[in-house]
N, C-alpha and C positions, 0 to 999 in steps of 0.2 A: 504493500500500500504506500503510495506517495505521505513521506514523513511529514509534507505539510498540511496535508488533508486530515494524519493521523491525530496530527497535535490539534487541530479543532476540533474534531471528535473529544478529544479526551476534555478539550477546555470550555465547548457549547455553552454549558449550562452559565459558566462565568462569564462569558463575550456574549451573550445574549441580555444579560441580566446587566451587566455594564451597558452596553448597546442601548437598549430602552433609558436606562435612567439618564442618558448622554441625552438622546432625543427629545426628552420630558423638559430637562434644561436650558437646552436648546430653546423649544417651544416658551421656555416660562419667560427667559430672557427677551426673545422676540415681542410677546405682549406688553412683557413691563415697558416696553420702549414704544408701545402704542398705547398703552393707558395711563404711565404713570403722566404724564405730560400734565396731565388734566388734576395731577393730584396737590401739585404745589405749585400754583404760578410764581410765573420768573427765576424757578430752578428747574430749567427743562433737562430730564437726564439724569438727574442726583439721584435717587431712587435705582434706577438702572447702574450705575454706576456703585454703590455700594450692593449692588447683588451680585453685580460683577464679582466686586473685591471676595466678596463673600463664595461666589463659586470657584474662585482658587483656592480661597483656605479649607473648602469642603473637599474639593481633590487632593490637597496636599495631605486632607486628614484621613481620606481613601485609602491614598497610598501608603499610609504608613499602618494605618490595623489588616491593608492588605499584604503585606510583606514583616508583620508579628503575628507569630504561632496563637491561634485563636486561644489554647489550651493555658498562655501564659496567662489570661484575665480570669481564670477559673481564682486561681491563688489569690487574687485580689480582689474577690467578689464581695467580701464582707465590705472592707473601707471603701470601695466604689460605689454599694448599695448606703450606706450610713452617711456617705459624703452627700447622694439628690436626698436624701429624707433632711438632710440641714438645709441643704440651695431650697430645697421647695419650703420647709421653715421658714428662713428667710421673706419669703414672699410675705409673710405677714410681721414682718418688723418695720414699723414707722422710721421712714427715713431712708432704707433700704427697698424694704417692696415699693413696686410701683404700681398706681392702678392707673387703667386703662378703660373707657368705657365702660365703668361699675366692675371690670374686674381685676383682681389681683395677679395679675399670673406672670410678672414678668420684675424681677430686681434690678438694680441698678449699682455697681461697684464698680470704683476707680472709674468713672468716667463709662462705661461699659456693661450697656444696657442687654440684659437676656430673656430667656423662657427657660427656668430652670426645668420645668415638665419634656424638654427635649431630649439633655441627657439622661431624665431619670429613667424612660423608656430604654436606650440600652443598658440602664443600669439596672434595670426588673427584670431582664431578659439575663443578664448574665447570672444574677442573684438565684433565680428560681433555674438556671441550666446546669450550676455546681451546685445548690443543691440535693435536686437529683441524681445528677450523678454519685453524688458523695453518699446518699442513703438510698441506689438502687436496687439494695434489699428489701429496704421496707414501705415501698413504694405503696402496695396490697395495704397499709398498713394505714388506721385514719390518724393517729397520730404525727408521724412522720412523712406521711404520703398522701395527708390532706390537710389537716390542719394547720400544720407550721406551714407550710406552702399557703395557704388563704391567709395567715398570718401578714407573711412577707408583702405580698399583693397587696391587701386589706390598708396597711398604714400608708402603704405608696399612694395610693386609690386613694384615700381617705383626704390625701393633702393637696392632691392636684384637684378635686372635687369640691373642696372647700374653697377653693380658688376660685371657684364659679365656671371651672372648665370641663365640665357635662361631658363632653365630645371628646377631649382624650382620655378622661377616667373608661369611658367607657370602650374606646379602642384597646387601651390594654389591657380589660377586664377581658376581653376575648381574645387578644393575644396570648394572654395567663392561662383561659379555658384550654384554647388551642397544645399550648405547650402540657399540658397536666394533661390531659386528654394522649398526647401520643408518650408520654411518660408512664402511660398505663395507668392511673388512680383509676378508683372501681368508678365505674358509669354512674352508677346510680348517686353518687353522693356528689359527681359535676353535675348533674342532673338535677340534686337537691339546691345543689348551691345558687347555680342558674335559675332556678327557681324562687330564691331568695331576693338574688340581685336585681333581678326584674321587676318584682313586688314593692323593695324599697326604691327602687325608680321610678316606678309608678306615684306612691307615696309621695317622693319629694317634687315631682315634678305634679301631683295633685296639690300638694299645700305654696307652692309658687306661684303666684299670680302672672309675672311677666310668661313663664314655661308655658303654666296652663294656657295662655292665651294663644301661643305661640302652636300647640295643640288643634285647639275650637278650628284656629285660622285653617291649618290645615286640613282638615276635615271639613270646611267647607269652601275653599278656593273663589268659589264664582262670588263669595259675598265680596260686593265692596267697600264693606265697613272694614275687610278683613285685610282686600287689597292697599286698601290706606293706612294702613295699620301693621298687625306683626306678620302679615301673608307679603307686605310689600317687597320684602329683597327678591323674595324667589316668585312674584310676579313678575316682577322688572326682567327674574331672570331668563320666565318661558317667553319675553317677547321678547327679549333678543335673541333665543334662538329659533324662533319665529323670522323676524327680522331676517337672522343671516339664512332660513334656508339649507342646500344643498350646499352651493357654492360660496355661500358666502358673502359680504359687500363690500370685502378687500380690506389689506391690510391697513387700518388706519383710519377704513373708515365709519368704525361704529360708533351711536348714536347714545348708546346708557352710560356710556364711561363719560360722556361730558356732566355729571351729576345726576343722574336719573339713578341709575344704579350702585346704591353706597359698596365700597371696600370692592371696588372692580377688578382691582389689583392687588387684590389679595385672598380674602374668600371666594369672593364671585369669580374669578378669573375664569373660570370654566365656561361662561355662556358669552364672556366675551370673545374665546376661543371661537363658538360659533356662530358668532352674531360676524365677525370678521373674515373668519376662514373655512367657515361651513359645516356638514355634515360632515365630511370624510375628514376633518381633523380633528373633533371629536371623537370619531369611532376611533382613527387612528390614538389617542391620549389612550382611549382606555383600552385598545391592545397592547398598549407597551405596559401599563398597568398589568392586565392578563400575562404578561410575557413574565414580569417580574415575579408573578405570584406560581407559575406553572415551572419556573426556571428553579426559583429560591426554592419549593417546595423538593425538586428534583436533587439539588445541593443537599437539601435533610436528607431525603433518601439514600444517596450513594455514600453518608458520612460513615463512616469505621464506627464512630463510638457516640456514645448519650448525649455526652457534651454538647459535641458539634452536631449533634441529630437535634435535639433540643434547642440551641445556638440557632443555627440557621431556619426554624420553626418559628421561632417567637420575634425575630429578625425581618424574617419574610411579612407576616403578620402586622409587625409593627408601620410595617410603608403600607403594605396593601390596601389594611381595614379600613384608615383614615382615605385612604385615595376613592375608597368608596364610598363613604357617608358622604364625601364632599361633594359627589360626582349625583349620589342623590339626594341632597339636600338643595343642591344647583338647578336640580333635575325634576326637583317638587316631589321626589316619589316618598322623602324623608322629609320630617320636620325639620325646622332651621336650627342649625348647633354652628357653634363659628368652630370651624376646621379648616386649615390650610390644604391645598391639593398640592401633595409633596413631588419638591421638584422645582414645579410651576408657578406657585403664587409668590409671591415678594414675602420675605422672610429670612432675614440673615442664621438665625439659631437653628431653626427648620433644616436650611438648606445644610448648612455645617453637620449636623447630626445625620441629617439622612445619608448626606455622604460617606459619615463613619461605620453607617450602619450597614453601608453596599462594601465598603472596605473590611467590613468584621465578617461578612457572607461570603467575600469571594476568598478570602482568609480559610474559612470552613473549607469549601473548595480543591484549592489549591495544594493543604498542607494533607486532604484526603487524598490526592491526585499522586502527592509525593510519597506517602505511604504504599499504594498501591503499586508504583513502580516498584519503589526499594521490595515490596514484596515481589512481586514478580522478576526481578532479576536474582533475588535469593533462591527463587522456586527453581528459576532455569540451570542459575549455577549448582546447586543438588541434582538436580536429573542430569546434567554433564561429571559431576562425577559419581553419579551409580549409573552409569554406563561405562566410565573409566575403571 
């Protein structure tokens, strides 16, 4: 077999998974240089230009969890987990947290403003993958193979949800399901648990008046007390995809980014995707989506050991779920949660992390790929000599 064909085969699943989230960037960069314009008069470009700055230090942060042995952050799971449960702390210290449109969710140190709920996601992921691995005896077990694991989740969950950020508590509540779920914990007690988590979401989003209303809205869309109201983002957002149609009405030239459609370039970004460049570049967003999710999933599979079977699970997970909500929340099929569409919306903490998190996947990968040789050249070299 031609060695260059060979070496793609062996590496697909990682030149795929890179591939898409290049493209997604690609796309997001493109927009913010057609919407942001509209977001700060007379700093045309400023916006785009720190997303720039910002998608270099996400590749530089790529390449460097992709060329560190995924297996070295197992050792350092505890202080990397106990380090977001302080940054997300933080968010509620006067002075330090910062609020944002009634919510908490982002700090402000030396000059250098964050989302600590970014890193804490690979840091819940790595928490609950050593873990596992470290007690994958007593996994069957509800102590150790359900409890402390809800535990660890549970307080993570508890501080980015007190933040008033609904939408990623609940992304990596099913990244968490997800991983526990192929760690083997018995069904029935993910099954109780999810059963729980939904109830007390329910609950709190009954006894929340802005939520609840946010609800009614969607459940009834055609009202236009509703359209006026909390149905408005993701009204504004079916007519711009309305608006653009198949084709499109070209780059630059859509019509809700001039203020009609709040956070265009940022949450919304996705109908301005279609309101400008049509139906096939949407479908095209959420194939490379699909790619990520059919790819990363593939990386768990061929992993040698827990770790990185788990690692690249809760990884995959952690891009994909949000890329969904956002795509149907955009899309009116979901209530509105403010979620970034990762990648693509303006976001400097976002893009950085999501970056670490394609660099800690192809990491899994790579160092499974390397395994797998070094085995197979031990296999060949034994059967060369017991034939000697």
């Amino acid at each position: 077999m031609d060695p260059i064909l060979n070496r793609w085969l062996d590496n697909r699943n990682a030149i795929i998974v890179c591939l898409a989230a290049c493209l997604l960037m690609v796309l997001g960069l493109v927009m913010l240089a057609s919407t942001s314009l509209w977001v700060e008069e007379g700093k045309e470009y400023s916006l785009l230009k720190k997303q720039a700055f910002f998608a270099v230090v996400g590749c530089g942060a790529a390449m460097f969890f992709t060329y560190t042995d995924y297996r070295t952050w197992r050792r350092f799971a505890k202080p990397i987990y106990v380090l977001a449960i302080f940054l997300l702390a933080l968010c509620f210290v006067p002075g330090i947290g910062k609020e944002v449109n009634g919510e908490s969710r982002w700090i402000s140190l030396a000059g250098l403003t964050f989302q600590p709920s970014e890193p804490s996601k690979i840091a819940l992921v790595i928490a609950l993958s050593a873990w596992f691995t470290h007690y994958k005896a007593e996994i069957k077990k509800f102590r150790r193979g359900f409890l402390m694991p809800m535990v660890i989740t549970g307080l993570l969950l508890g501080l980015i949800f007190f933040e008033k950020d609904m939408g990623t508590s609940a992304c990596l509540a099913v990244a968490a399901f997800a991983m526990m779920f192929v760690a083997g914990v018995r069904t029935w007690l993910l099954g109780l648990a999810a059963g729980a988590g939904a109830t007390l979401l329910g609950l709190v989003v009954y006894f929340n008046p802005n939520r609840m209303a946010r609800i009614m809205a969607f459940m009834d869309p055609d009202n236009v007390e509703a359209q006026r109201g909390a149905f408005f983002q993701q009204w504004r957002a079916l007519l711009a995809f309305g608006n653009g149609g198949v084709s499109g009405r070209g780059l630059g030239n859509g019509a809700e980014k001039h203020g009609y459609l709040p956070f265009a370039h940022t949450d919304f970004i996705f109908p301005m995707v279609g309101e400008e460049l049509g139906l096939w570049f949407t479908l095209g967003t959420v194939f490379c989506f699909l790619m990520l999710a059919v790819f990363g999933i593939a990386i768990a599979a061929r992993s040698s050991d827990l770790f990185g079977r788990l690692l690249a699970i809760g990884l995959t997970c952690s891009i994909v779920v949000p890329a969904m909500m956002n795509i149907g929340v955009t899309t009116a099929v979901l209530p509105n949660t403010g979620l970034p569409l990762p990648f693509v919306s303006y976001g400097g903490t976002n893009l950085v992390f999501t970056w670490a998190t394609i660099g800690l996947l192809v990491s899994v990968h790579r160092h499974t790929e390397l395994r797998v040789r070094r085995g197979d050249r031990l296999l060949a070299q034994s059967r060369k000599s017991i034939r000697l």
